[in-house]
Each structure stands twice: as C-alpha cells, then as structure tokens.
Backbone as CSV, one residue per row, in Angstrom:
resi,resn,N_x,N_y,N_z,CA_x,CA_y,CA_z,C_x,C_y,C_z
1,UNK,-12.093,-10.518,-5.581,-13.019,-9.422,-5.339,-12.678,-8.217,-6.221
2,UNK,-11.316,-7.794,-6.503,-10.823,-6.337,-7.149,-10.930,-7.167,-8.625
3,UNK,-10.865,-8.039,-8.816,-11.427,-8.592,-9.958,-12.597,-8.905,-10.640
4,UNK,-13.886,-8.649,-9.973,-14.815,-8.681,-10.143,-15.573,-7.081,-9.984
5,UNK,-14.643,-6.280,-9.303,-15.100,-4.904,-8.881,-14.776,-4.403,-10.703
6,UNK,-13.741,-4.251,-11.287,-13.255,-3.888,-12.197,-14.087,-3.448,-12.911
7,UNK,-14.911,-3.883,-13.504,-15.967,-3.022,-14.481,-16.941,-2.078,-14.047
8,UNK,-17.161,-1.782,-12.643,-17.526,-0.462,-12.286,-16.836,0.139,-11.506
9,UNK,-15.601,-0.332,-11.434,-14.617,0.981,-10.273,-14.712,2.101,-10.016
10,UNK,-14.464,2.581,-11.584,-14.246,4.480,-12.508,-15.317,4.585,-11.915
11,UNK,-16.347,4.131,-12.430,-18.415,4.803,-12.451,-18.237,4.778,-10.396
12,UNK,-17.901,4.124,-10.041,-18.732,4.148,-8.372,-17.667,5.080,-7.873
13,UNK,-16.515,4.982,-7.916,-15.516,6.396,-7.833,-16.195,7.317,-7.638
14,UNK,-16.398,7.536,-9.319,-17.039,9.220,-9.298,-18.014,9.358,-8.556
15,UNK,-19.292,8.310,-8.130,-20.176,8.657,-7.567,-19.647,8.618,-6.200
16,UNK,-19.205,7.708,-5.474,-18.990,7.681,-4.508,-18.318,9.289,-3.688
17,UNK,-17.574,9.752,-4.662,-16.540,11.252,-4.241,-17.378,12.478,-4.900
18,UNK,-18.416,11.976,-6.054,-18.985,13.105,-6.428,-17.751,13.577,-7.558
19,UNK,-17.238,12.983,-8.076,-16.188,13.266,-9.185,-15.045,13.748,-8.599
20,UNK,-14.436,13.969,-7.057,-13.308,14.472,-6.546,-12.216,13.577,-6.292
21,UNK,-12.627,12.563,-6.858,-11.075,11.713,-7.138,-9.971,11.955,-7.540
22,UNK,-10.703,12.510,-8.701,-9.628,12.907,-10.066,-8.804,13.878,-8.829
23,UNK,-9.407,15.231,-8.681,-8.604,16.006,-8.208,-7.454,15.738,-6.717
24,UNK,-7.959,14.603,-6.246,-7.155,14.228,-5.427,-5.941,13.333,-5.643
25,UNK,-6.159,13.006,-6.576,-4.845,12.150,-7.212,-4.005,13.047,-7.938
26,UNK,-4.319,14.112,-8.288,-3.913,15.253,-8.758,-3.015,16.031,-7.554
27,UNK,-3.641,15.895,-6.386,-2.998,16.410,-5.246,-1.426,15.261,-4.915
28,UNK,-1.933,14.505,-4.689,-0.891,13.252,-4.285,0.101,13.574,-5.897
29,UNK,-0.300,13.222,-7.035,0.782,13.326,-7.799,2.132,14.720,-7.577
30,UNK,1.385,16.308,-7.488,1.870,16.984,-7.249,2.776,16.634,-5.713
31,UNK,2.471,16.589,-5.160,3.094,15.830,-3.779,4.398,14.849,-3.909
32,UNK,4.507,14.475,-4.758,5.522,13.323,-5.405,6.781,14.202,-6.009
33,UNK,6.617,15.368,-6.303,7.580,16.569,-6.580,8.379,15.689,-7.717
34,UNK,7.656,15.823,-8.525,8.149,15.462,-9.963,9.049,16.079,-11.028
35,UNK,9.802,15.767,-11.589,10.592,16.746,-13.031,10.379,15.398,-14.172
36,UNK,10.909,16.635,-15.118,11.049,15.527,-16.620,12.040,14.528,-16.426
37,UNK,11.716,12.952,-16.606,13.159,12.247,-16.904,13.146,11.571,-15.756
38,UNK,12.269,11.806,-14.975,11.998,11.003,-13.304,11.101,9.557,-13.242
39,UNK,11.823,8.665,-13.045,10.871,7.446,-12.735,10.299,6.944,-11.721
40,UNK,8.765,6.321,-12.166,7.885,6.299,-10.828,7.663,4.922,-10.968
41,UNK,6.943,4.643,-9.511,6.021,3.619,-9.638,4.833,3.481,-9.038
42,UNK,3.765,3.360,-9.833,2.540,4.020,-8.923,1.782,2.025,-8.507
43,UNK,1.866,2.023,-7.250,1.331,0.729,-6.151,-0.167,0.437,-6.704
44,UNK,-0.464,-0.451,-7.009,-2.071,-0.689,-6.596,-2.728,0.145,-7.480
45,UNK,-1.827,0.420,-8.691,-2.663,1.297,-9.574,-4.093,0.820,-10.230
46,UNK,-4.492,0.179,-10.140,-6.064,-0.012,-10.634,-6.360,-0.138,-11.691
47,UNK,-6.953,0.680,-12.316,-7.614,1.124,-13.950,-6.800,2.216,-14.652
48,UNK,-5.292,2.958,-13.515,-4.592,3.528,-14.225,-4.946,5.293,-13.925
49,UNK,-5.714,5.304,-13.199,-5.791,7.024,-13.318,-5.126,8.185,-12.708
50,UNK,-3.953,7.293,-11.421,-2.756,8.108,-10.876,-1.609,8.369,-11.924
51,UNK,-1.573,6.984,-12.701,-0.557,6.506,-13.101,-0.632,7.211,-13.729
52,UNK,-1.580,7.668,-15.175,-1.524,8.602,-15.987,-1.686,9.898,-15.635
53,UNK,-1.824,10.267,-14.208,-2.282,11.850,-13.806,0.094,12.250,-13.567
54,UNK,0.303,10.685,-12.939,2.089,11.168,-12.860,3.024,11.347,-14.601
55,UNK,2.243,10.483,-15.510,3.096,10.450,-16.501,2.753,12.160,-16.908
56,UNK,2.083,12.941,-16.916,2.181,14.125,-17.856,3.704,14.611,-17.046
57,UNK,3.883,14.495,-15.315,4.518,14.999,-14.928,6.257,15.031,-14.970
58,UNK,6.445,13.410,-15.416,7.624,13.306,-15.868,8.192,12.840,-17.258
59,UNK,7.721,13.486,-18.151,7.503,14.066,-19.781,8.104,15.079,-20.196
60,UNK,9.442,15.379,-20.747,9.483,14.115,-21.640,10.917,13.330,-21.165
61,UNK,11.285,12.073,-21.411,12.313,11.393,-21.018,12.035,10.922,-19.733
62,UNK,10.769,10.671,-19.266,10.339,9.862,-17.684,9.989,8.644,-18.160
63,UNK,9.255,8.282,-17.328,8.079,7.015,-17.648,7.947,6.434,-16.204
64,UNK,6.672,5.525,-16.143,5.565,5.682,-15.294,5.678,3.883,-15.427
65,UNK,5.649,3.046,-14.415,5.420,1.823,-13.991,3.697,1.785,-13.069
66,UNK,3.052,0.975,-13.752,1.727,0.914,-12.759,1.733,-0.858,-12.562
67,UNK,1.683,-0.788,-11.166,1.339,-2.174,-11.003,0.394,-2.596,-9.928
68,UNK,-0.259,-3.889,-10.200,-1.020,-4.282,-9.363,-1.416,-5.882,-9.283
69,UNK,-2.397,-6.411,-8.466,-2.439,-7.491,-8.861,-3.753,-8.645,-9.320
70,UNK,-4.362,-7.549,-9.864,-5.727,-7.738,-10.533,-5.104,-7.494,-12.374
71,UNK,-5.741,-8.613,-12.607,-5.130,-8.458,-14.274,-6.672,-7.378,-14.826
72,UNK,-7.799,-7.687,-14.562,-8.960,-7.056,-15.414,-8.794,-5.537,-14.684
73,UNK,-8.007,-4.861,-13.831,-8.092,-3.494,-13.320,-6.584,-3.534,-14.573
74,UNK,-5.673,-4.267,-14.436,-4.327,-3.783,-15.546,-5.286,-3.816,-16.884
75,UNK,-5.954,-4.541,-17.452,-6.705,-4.524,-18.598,-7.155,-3.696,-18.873
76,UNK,-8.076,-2.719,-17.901,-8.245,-1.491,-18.094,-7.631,-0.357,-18.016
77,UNK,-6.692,-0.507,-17.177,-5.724,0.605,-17.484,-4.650,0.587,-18.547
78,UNK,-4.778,-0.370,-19.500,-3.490,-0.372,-20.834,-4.654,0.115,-21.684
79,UNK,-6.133,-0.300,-21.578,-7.073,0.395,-22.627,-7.410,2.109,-22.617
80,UNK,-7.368,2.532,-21.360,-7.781,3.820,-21.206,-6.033,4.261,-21.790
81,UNK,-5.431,4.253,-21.241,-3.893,4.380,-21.810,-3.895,4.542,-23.049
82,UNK,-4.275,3.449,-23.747,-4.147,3.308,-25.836,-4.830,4.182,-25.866
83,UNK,-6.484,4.579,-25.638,-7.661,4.837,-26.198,-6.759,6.729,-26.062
84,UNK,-6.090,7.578,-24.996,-5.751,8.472,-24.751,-4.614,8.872,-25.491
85,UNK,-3.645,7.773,-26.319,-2.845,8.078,-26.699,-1.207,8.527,-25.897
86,UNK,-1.036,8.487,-24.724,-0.346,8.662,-23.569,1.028,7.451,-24.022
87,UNK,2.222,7.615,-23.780,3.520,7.406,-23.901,3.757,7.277,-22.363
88,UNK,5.224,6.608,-22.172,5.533,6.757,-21.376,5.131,5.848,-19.837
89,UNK,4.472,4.823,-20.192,3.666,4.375,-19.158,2.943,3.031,-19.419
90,UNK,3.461,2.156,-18.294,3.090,0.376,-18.736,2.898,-0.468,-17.816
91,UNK,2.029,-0.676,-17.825,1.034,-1.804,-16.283,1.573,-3.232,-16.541
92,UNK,1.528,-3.663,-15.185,2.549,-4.769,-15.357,1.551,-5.331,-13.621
93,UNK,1.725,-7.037,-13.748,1.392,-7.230,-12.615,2.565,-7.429,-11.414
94,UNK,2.331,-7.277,-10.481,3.563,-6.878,-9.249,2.482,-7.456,-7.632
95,UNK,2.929,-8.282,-7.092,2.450,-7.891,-5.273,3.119,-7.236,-4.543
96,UNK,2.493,-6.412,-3.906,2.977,-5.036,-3.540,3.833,-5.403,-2.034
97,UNK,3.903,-6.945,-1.753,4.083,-7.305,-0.258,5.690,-7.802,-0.998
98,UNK,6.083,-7.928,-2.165,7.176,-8.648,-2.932,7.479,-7.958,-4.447
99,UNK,7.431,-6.393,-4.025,7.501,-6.035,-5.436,9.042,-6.276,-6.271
100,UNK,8.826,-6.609,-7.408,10.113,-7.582,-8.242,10.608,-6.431,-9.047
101,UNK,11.065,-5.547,-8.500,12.225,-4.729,-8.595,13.376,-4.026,-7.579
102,UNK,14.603,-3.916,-8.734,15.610,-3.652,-8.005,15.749,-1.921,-6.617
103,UNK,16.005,-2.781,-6.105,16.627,-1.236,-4.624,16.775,-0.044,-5.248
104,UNK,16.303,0.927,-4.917,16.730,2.347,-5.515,16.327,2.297,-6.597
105,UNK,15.113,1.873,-7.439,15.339,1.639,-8.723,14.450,2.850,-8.624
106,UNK,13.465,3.875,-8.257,12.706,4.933,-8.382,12.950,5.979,-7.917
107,UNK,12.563,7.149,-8.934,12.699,8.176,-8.419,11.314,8.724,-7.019
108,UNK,10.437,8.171,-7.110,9.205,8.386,-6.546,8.328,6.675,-6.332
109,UNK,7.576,6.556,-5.346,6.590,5.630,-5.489,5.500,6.031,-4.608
110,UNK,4.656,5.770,-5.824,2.711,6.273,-5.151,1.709,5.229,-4.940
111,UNK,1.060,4.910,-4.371,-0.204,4.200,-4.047,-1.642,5.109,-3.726
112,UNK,-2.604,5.036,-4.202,-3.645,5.872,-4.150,-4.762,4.571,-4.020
113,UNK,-5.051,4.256,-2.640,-6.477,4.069,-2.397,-5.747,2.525,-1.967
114,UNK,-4.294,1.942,-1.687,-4.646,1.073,-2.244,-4.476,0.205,-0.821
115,UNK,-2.964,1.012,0.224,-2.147,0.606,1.576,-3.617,0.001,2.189
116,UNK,-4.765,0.577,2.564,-5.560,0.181,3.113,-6.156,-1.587,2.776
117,UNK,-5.728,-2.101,1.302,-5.848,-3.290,1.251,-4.683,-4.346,1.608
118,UNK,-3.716,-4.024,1.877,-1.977,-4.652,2.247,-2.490,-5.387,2.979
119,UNK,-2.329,-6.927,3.185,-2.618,-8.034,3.651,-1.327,-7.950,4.775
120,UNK,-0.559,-6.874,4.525,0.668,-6.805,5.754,1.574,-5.193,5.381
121,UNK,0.625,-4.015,6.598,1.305,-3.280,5.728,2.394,-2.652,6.298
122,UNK,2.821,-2.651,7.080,4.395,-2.810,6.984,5.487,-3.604,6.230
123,UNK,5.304,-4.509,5.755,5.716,-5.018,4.652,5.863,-4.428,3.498
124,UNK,5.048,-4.022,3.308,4.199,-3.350,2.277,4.902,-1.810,2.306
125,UNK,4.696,-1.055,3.362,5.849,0.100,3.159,6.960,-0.234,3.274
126,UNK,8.044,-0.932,3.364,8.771,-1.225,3.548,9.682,-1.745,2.028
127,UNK,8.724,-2.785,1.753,9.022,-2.822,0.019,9.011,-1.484,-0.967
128,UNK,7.963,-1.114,-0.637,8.029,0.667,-1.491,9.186,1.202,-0.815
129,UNK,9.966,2.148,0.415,10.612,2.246,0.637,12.047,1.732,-0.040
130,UNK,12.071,0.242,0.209,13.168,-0.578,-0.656,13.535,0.213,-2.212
131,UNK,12.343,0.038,-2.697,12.853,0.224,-4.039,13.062,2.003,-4.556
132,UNK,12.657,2.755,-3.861,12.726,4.581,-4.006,14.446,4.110,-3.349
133,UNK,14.723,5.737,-4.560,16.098,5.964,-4.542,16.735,6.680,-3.260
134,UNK,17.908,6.995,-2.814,17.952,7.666,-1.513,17.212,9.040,-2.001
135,UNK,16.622,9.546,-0.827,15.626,11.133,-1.503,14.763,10.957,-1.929
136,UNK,14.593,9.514,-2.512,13.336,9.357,-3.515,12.161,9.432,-2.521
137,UNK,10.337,9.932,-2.543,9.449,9.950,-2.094,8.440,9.005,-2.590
138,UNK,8.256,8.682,-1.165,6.896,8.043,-0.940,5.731,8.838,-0.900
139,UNK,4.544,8.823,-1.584,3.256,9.317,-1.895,1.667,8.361,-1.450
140,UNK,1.450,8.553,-0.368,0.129,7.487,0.058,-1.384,8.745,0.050
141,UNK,-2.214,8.216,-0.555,-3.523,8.586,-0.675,-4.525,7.822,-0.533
142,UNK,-5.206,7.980,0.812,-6.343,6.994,1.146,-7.312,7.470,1.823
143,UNK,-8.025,7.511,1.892,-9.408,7.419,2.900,-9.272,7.009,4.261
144,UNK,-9.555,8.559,5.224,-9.502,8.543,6.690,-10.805,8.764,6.971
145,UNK,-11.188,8.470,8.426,-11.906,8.497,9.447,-12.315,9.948,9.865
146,UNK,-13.044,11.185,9.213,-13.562,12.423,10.196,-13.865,12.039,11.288
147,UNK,-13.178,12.747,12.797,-13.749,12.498,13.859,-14.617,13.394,14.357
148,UNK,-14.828,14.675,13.700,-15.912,15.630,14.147,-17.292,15.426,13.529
149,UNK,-18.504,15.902,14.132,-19.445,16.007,13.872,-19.984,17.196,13.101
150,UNK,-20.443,17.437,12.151,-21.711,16.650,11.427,-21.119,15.240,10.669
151,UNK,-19.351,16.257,10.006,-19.338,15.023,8.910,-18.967,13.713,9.357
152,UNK,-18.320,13.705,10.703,-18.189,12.226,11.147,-19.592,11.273,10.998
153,UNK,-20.448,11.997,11.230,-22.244,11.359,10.931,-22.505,11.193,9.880
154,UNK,-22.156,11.933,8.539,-22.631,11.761,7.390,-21.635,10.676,6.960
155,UNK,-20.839,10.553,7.232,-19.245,9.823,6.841,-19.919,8.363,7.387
156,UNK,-20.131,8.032,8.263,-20.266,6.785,8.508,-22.154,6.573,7.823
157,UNK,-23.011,7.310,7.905,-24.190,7.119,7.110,-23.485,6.603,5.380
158,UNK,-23.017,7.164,5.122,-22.331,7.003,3.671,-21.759,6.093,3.569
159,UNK,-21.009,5.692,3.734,-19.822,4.479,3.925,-20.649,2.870,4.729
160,UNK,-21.627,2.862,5.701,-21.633,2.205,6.145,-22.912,1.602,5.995
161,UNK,-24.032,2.569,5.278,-25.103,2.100,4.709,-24.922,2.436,3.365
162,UNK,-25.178,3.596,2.467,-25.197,4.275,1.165,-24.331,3.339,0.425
163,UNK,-22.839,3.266,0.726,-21.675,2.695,-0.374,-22.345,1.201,-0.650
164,UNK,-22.804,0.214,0.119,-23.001,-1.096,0.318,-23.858,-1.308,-0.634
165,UNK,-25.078,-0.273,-0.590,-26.132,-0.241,-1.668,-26.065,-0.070,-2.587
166,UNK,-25.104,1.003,-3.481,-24.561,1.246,-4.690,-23.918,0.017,-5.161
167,UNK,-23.255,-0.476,-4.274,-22.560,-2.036,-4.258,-23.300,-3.331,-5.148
168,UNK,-24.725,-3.433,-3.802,-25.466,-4.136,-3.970,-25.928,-4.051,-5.759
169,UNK,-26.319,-2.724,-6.102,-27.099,-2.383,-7.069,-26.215,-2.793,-8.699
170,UNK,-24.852,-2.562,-8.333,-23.871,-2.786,-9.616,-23.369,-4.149,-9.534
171,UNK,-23.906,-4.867,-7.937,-23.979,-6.557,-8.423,-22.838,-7.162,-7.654
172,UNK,-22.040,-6.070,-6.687,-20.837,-6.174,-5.675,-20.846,-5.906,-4.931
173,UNK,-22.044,-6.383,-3.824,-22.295,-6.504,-3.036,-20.986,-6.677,-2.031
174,UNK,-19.985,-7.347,-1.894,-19.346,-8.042,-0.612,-18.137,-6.952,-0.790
175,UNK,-17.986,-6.411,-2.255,-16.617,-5.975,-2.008,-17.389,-4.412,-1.547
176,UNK,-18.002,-3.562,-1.666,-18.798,-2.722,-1.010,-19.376,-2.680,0.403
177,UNK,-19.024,-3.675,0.826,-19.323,-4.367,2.174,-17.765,-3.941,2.859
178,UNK,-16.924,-4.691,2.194,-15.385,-4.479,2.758,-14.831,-3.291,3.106
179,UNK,-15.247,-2.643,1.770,-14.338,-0.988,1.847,-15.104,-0.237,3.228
180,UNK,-15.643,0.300,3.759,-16.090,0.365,4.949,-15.426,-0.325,5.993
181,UNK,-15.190,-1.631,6.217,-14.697,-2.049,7.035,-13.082,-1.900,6.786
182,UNK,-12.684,-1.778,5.988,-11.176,-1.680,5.506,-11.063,0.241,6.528
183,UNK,-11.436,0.616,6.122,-11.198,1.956,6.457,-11.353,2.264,7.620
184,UNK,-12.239,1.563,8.511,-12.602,1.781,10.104,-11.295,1.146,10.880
185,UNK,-10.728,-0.012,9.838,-9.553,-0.656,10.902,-8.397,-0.439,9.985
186,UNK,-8.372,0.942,9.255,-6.964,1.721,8.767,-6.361,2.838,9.697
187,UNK,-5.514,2.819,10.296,-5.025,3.696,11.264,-5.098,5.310,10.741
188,UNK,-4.965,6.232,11.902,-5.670,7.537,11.575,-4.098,8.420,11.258
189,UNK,-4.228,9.379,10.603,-3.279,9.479,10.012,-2.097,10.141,10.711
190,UNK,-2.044,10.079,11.921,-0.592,10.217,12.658,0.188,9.141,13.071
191,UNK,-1.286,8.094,12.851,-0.293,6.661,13.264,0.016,6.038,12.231
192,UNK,-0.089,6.233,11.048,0.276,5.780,9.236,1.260,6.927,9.372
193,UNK,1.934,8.368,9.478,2.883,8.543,9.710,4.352,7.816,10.513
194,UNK,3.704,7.584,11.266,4.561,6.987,12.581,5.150,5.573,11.702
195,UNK,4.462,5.090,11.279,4.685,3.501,10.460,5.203,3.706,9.403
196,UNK,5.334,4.889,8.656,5.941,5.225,7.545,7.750,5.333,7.970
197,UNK,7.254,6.372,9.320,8.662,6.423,10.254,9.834,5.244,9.958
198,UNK,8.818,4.217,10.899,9.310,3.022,10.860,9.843,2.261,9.988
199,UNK,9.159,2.428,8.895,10.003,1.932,7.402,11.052,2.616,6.701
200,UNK,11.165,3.381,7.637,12.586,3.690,7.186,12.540,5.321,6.062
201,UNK,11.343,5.877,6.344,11.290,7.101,5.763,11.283,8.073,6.855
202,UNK,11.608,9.327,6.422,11.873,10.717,7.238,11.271,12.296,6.343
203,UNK,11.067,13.106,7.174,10.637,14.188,6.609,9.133,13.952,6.317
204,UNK,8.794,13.599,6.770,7.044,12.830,6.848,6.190,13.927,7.209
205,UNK,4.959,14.251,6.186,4.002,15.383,6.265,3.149,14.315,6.028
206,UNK,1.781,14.895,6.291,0.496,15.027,5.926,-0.490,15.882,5.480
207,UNK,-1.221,15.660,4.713,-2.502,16.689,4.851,-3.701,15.774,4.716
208,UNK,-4.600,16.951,5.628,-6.016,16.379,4.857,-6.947,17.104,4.531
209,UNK,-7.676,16.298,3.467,-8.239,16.859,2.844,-10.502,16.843,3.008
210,UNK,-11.047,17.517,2.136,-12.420,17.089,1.920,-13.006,16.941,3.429
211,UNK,-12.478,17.710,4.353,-12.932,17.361,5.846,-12.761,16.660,6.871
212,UNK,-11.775,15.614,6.521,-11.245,14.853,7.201,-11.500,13.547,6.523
213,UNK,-12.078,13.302,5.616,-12.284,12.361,4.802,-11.113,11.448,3.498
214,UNK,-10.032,12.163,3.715,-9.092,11.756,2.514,-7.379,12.131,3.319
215,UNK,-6.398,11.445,3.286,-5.130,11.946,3.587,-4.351,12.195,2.791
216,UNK,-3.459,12.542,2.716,-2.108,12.122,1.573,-1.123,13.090,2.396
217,UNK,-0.198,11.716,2.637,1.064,11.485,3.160,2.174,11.369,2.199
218,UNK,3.515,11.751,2.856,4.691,11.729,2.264,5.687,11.822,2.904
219,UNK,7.002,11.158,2.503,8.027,10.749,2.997,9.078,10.751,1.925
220,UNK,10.535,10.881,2.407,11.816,10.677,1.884,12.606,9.053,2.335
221,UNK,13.018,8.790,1.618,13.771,7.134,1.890,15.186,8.406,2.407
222,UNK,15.471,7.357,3.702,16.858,8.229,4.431,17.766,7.826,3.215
C-alpha cells in the first residue's frame, strides 16, 4: 500500500494539511534538541522531508539516517536529497519492529506520521528506545483525535469522507480508506505518553498542535 501511495504522498500532504506539514516537522525536529556533530535516526521516513528538515540541524560534522520500509518512498527521498544538494544524510531500508542497529547508537530518534502504522507498537518504541543513547530523545509526530466541537466535526467530515475521495481521485483508494481508520484506533495522547513510559523513556512532554489535530511527543532513554 505505502508503495503504491508513493507518487502522490508530498501532493496529498500538502493538500490534506493545507501545506502545514512542513511546519510541523519543523516543530518535532526542533523538539529533538539538536547540535552540530549529533546523530539521528529519523523512523518511517517516507520521501525524506523530516529527515532533511533534521540534517540542517546537525551540520556540520552530524548526519542523518532515514529509514523505512517502502523502497519507492526511499527512492524518493535519495532523489529530492540529490536534486537539493544536501550532505549528510542516507536512506536505507530498516523495519522499524527490528531496527538493525547497534544500542545507543543515536543521539536522537524521530518518526513523523509513521508509530500510527507499527504492526506492534510497543515493540516498535521499544526498538527506538534501544538504539538512542542514554539522554538520547525520542521525537513522535502524528495525528490525534480533536475531542471538542466544531473541529471534532470538521475533523471527522475530513478524514472520514473528504481524505477517501482525494484518495479515490489519485487512484488510492484503500490506502485513503486506512489512514482514517489508523488514527481513530491510535491512542490519545496521554495514553501514547504512558506507553512511551513504558518503554523505558522518562521526562515525557507533549504538545498539541492545529487544534487538537496533530501531537508531538518526547522523551529521554533513562
């Protein structure tokens, strides 16, 4: 399915947020409390647009790991990469339930958009956890549930009819179908704290953002 989504990801993004992606990955990167010379690894990176929003941040003497496990979303993110000219930064495929690097090996690890697809996600934090250094931070950015009204109404009008159709129209239908349902049975963001808990991180914030529509969480490996 994330393999077949790939050639309109970027385009339904922007429409879908109205172009406020960018700036939210912008939020989560800052959140990751970055310096020069710091190594990351950004989860479920996609087409690459966290990954390159963290490399300006740990420049010069950093560098930036993006992995995922769609080769045509890594395809596009080594092209937008070349086409930008950007250093420092190299997509590689990884499952995020078995990622194949060493303990402590990061200074930081981010996922943007992605925990909500973890086929097991405690596992899944747990491996990120694994591999951040002691101190090192965890960075999650995903799409929550508004429970107030108006936008809880417009939020599910959007998501539960609107997204499906844009779907339908760019020919991806089923995976536009999913994301909606992925997000209704993603826990709300005190209980994705609590599970972060559990994996073995501490010092755990949140914010949210766009109305209740977006989170980004963070944590320290004890």
């Amino acid at each position: 399915m994330f393999d077949r989504v790939a050639g309109h990801y970027d385009t339904l993004n922007s429409v879908m947020s109205a172009g406020l992606h960018h700036r939210w990955r912008e939020r989560a990167a800052k959140r990751a409390e970055l310096s020069p010379g710091d190594s990351v690894l950004d989860v479920c990176c996609g087409t690459g647009d966290l990954a390159l929003e963290l490399s300006s941040r740990v420049m010069p003497g950093g560098h930036v790991i993006g992995c995922d496990f769609s080769e045509p979303m890594l395809d596009l993110a080594r092209e937008k990469t070349s086409a930008r000219g950007v250093e420092g930064v190299r997509f590689e495929w990884a499952d995020a339930l078995q990622l194949p690097y060493d303990a402590g090996r990061f200074d930081a690890v981010t996922v943007g958009f992605g925990v909500r697809n973890f086929a097991d996600r405690e596992r899944g934090l747990r491996e990120m956890t694994r591999v951040l250094r002691p101190g090192g931070r965890l960075v999650i950015l995903e799409i929550t549930q508004p429970t107030r009204p108006p936008l809880s109404t417009f939020f599910s009008l959007w998501f539960d009819r609107i997204v499906p159709l844009l779907g339908a129209v760019a020919g991806n239908a089923e995976a536009y179908e999913y994301l909606p349902e992925s997000v209704r049975s993603f826990p709300a963001p005190k209980a994705l704290a609590a599970e972060m808990s559990a994996a073995g991180l501490e010092r755990i914030r949140y914010t949210v953002l766009a109305g209740g529509i977006i989170a980004i969480h963070s944590g320290a490996r004890v």
